[in-house]
Every structure is written in C-alpha cells, then in structure tokens.
C-alpha angles and dihedrals in degrees: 000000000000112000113153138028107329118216096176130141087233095041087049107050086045090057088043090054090047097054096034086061107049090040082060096042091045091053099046088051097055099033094040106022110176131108105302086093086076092064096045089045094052093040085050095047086055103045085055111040080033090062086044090060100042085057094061096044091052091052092056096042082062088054088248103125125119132140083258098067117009109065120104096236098115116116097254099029078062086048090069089052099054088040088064099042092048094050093043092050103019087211109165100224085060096049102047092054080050090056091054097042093041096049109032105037104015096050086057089054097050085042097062099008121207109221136155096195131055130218145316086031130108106256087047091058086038092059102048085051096048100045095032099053090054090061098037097053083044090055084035088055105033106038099020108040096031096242088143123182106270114218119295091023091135096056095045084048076053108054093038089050090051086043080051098048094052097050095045076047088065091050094054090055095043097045102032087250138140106211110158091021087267098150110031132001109265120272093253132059118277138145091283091076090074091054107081128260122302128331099355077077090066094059097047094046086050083052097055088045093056087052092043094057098047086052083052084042096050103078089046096056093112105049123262110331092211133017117270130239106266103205121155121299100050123241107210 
C-alpha cells in the first residue's frame, strides 16, 4: 500500500498524463473556446462520476459493501460528485467549492496516493481516473472556461465544507464508519499523523484548511480577470 510520496515509474507517468491533459484541455479552451467544451464537459463528468461508481461496484461485487465503508461520502469520493455536477451545469456555486476541494485536498492525495492494489490493476487505474478527473474539471473550469471563484468564495467553501463535515459526522455515528477521519486518524501514514491525537487532529487539519482556501482565494481577489464562456446552462 502506497502511503508517502510515491516516486514510482507507475505513480509518475500517471501524474504526467494528468497534467499533460488538462494542460491540453486548459489551453483549447482559452485559445478555441465554442462548444465544443460541452462535449468535453459532459465526456469528463462521466469519466469521472463514471470511475466513482465502478468502484462501488467493484466493492460490492467483492462482497465489501456496507454503509461503513461504501458510501461515497469521503472527501474526495464527494469530490467526484461535485465534479460531475459542476461540469454538467457549470453553476458557479458548485464550481467554486470544486476549486477548494480539488486543490486543496485531491492534489495531496494524487500526490501520495493511497492504494491497496499496484498496477496494472483496477483500482489502481480507478484511482488515477477518480482523483485525477476532480482536479482536472476544477483546472478545466477554472483556468480553461473562465468560472473563476467571486469574492468571498473561500469563506462560503468554508461554511459548506464544515456543513459537509457535520452531517458525514452523523453518518459515522449512525454506521459505525469513519468518513472524513471524524472519529480516528486513517490506518496508514498520512499527514494526519503530524497533527496531534485525536481530535486535536481535527482541529489542526481545519486549520490548514482555513489557510489552504484563502491561498485558492488569493489570485481571484480582484474579481474574474476575463469573461467567462456563457454557454447554456448558465453558470451564475
């Protein structure tokens, strides 16, 4: 299992192929905006809400489903939610809280990725996909379409990420689980472990957060820098 900073061949291309297509994406979309975008919104919302489901089928398949631990209710599972619903709709409230959770919680995870299986195996793949399609539609919206982050953006992802938090918290009490890590730090190493011990953990990680989205906030200060591409449905 992959824990820490991961140097491999495999962990390396996939992180190449992440960044060389949204590069590619990013730049289409400023240099020949249209609608072709639709099209690319609607096939990348499905690539990625489509790798969130075949986990969980997988998962059941193995006989490994239960309300503790296959719901998709992990940040960055949710993250492939949103990233469908925010590339499908291209709402702004959607893809602003994209743009937080993508870039300050799903880049650390393809970063120092967390998975049981190697390659060439298909949760390996699955995972590349997953995580890699949520940062890539937040670049693809962001960067590529214009739906930049309004004032105040941070503080709403905020709020709606602590909303988030206490009603996973719910789920954890009522199914025995741990999504979010509520309740004790994750198995495996991870950054957590520098955090204190529960849940004093929870209180450093929320602090990190804080400083994370008004990093993400910072190049937007000043409003949209260029108009962005009204295409229907609108995005406001």
């Amino acid at each position: 299992m992959t824990t820490a900073l991961d140097l491999s061949t495999g962990h390396l291309t996939a992180l190449a192929t992440v960044v060389a297509a949204t590069a590619v994406l990013c730049a289409a979309a400023r240099r020949r905006p249209g609608r072709w975008t639709l099209a690319a919104c609607a096939a990348l919302g499905a690539l990625t809400f489509g790798a969130e489901a075949a986990w969980i089928v997988w998962l059941a398949r193995q006989g490994g489903w239960t309300p503790a631990v296959g719901l998709p209710l992990q940040l960055c599972d949710a993250a492939t939610v949103l990233a469908a619903a925010a590339l499908w709709s291209r709402r702004r409230v959607l893809v602003e809280v994209l743009w937080f959770w993508a870039m300050a919680g799903t880049v650390q995870a393809l970063l120092t990725p967390d998975i049981p299986d190697p390659y060439p195996s298909f949760l390996w793949f699955q995972y590349y996909v997953a995580h890699g399609g949520v940062v890539a539609a937040a670049l693809f919206l962001v960067a590529g379409l214009g739906i930049a982050p309004r004032r105040g953006a941070a503080l709403r992802a905020a709020a709606l990420t602590a909303a988030y938090a206490a009603v996973v918290g719910a789920v954890d009490v009522a199914t025995g689980g741990d999504y979010l890590y509520l309740r004790s730090r994750p198995l495996h190493p991870s950054l957590l472990d520098v955090m204190g011990p529960w849940p004093w953990y929870l209180l450093s990680a929320t602090a990190l957060a804080i400083v994370l989205f008004a990093l993400l906030q910072a190049p937007f200060a000043s409003g949209p820098r260029r108009r962005a591409q009204v295409l229907p449905p609108e995005i406001e």
